[in-house]
C-alpha positions as CSV (number, residue, x, y, z in Angstrom):
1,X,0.0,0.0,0.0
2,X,1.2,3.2,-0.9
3,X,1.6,5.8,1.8
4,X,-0.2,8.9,0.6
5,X,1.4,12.1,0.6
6,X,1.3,15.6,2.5
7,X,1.9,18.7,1.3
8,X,2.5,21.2,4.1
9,X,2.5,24.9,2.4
10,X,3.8,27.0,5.1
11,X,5.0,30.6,6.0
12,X,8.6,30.9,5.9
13,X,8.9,32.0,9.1
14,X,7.7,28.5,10.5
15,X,10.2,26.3,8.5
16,X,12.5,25.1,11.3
17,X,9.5,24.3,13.5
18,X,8.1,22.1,10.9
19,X,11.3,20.7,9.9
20,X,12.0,19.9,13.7
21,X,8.3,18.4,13.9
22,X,8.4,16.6,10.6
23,X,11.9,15.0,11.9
24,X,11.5,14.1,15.3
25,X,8.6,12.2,14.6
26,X,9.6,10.8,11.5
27,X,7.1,11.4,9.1
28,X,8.4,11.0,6.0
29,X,5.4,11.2,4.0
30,X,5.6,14.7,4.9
31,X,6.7,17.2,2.1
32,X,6.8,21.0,3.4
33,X,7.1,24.2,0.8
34,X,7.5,27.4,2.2
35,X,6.4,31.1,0.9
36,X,9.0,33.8,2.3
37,X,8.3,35.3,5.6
38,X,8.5,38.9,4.4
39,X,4.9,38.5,2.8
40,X,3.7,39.5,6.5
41,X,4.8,42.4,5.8
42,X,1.9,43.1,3.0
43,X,-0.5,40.1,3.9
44,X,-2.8,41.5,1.4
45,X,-0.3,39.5,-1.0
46,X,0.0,35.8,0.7
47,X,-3.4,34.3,-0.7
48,X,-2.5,35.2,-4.3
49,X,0.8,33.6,-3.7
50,X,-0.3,30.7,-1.7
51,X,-3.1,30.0,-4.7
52,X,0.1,30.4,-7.3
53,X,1.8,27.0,-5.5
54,X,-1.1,25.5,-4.9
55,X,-1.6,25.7,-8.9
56,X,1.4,24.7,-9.3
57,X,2.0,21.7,-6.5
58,X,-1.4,20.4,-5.4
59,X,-1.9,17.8,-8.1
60,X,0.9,15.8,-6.9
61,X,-0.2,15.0,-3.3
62,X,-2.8,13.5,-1.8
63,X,-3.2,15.8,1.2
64,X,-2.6,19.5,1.7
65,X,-2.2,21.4,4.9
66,X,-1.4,24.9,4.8
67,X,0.8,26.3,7.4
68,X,-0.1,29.6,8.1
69,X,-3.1,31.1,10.4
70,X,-4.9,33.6,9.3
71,X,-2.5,36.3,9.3
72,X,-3.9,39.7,8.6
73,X,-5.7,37.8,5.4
74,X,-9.2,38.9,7.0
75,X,-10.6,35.2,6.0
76,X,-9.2,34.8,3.0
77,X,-6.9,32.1,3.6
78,X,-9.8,30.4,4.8
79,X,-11.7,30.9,1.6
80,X,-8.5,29.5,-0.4
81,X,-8.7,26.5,1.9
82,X,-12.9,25.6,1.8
83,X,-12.8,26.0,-2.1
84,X,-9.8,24.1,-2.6
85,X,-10.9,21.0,0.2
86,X,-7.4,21.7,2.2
87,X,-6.9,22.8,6.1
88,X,-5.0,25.7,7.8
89,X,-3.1,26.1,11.1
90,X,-6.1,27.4,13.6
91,X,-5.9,31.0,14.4
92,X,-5.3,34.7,13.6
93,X,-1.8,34.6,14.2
94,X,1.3,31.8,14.2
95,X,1.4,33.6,18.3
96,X,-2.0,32.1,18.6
97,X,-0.6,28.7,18.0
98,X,2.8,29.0,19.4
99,X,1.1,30.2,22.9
100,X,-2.4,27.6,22.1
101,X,-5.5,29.9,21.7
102,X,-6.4,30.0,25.7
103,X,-3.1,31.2,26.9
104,X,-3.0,33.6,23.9
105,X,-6.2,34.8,24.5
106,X,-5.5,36.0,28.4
107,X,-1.9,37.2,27.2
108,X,-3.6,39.9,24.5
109,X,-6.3,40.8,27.0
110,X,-3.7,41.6,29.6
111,X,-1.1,42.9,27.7
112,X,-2.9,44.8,24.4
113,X,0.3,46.9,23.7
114,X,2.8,44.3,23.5
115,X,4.4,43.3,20.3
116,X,5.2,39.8,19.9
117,X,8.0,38.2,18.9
118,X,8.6,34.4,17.9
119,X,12.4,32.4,17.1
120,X,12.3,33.6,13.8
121,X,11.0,37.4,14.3
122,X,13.9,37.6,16.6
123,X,16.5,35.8,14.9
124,X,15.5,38.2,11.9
125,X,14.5,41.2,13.4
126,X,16.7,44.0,11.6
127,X,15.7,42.1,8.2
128,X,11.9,41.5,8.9
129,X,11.5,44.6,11.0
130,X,13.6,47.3,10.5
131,X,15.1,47.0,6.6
132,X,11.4,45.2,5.7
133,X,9.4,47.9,7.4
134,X,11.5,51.0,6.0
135,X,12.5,51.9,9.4
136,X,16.4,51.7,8.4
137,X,15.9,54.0,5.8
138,X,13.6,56.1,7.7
139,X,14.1,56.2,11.3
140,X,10.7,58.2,11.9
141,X,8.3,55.5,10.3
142,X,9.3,54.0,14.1
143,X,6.5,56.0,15.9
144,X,4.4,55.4,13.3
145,X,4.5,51.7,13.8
146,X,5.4,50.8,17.5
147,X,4.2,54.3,18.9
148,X,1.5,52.5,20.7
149,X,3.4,49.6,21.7
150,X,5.0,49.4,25.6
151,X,6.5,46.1,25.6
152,X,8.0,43.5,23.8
153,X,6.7,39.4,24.6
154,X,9.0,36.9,23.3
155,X,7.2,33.4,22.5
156,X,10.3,31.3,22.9
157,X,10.0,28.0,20.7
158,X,13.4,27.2,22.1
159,X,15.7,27.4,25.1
160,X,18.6,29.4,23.3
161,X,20.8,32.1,24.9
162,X,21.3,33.5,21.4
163,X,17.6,33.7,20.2
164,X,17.3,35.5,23.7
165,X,19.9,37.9,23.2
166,X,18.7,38.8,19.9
167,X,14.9,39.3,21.2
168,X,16.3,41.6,24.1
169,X,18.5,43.7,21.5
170,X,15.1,44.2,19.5
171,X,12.9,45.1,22.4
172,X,15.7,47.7,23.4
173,X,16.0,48.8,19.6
174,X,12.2,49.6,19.9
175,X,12.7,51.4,23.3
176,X,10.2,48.5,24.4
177,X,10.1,46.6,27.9
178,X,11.1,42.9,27.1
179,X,9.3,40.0,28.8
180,X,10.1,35.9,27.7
181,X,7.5,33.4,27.8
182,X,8.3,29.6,26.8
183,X,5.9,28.1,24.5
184,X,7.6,25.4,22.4
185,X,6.1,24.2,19.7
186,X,2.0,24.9,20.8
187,X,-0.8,23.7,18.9
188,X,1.6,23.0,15.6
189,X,3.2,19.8,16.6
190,X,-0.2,18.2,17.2
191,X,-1.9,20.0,14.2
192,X,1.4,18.3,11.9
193,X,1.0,14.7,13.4
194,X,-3.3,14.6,13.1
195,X,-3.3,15.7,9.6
196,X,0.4,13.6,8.8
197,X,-1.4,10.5,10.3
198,X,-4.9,10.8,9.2
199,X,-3.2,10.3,5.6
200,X,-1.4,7.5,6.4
């Protein structure tokens, strides 16, 4: 019997996660694609790239999962996803499912100006944040986008010093308080492995 394959289209910012997941727990039938990360910076953009691959890809698996949530799409990735018979990561942000959608849900109630900040976001902060949002180029664009913001709220996927270092440098480049919160993988490992072994 063939073991059918699964196609896991994802948000470049959440390829180490998956690769980690995918490994760990050896599921080989696993295939992951990633779109880059800097699309967050213009979501408006993601669906018409994610239907592009999809066009492209979907015809050679037999299962699709797309790894993003919903990511400033305003329900269009779920549209992409109920016309085209595929599933999505639950939630309106990759922090929802990183932190699982309780714990998230008390953390943005409590904490409403605090901008969030995952491995990657941390690890590529300057690129993602400061070059991606014009902020290097244009120092004053700063208030414009974290005016409102008091603190930074790392969701650590990981226990490493570096990744740590790199989150408080960012909170301090924003003049942000800086507070670290250990979340591992979430709700992605168990969203991977129920899709990954529903197809097999």
């Amino acid at each position: 019997m063939t073991t059918p394959q699964v196609l896991i289209l994802a948000c470049g910012a959440l390829a180490r996660e998956i690769r980690d997941i995918t490994r760990l727990n050896e599921l080989d039938n696993v295939t992951l694609d990633c779109l880059p990360a800097v699309l967050h910076n213009r979501p408006t953009d993601i669906p018409d790239a994610v239907r592009e691959r999809l066009d492209r890809d979907a015809h050679k698996y037999d299962r699709i999962l797309l790894g993003y949530a919903d990511c400033g799409t305003t329900g269009e990735l779920a549209d992409i996803c109920e016309e085209r018979g595929i599933e999505m990561l639950p939630g309106d942000h990759c922090y929802e499912f990183f932190a699982r959608g309780d714990t998230w849900q008390g953390m943005h109630h409590n904490d409403p100006t605090a901008f969030y900040l995952t491995d990657y976001l941390a690890k590529h902060f300057d690129r993602i944040i400061i070059d991606g949002l014009g902020i290097g180029a244009h120092p004053e664009l700063q208030a414009m986008y974290f005016g409102n913001y008091t603190k930074v709220i790392y969701l650590a996927q990981t226990d490493d010093p570096e990744i740590d270092a790199a989150a408080k440098a960012a909170a301090e480049r924003l003049g942000l308080t800086y507070e670290r919160v250990a979340t591992t993988y979430g709700d992605l490992e168990p969203a991977l492995l129920q899709i990954s072994r529903r197809a097999s």
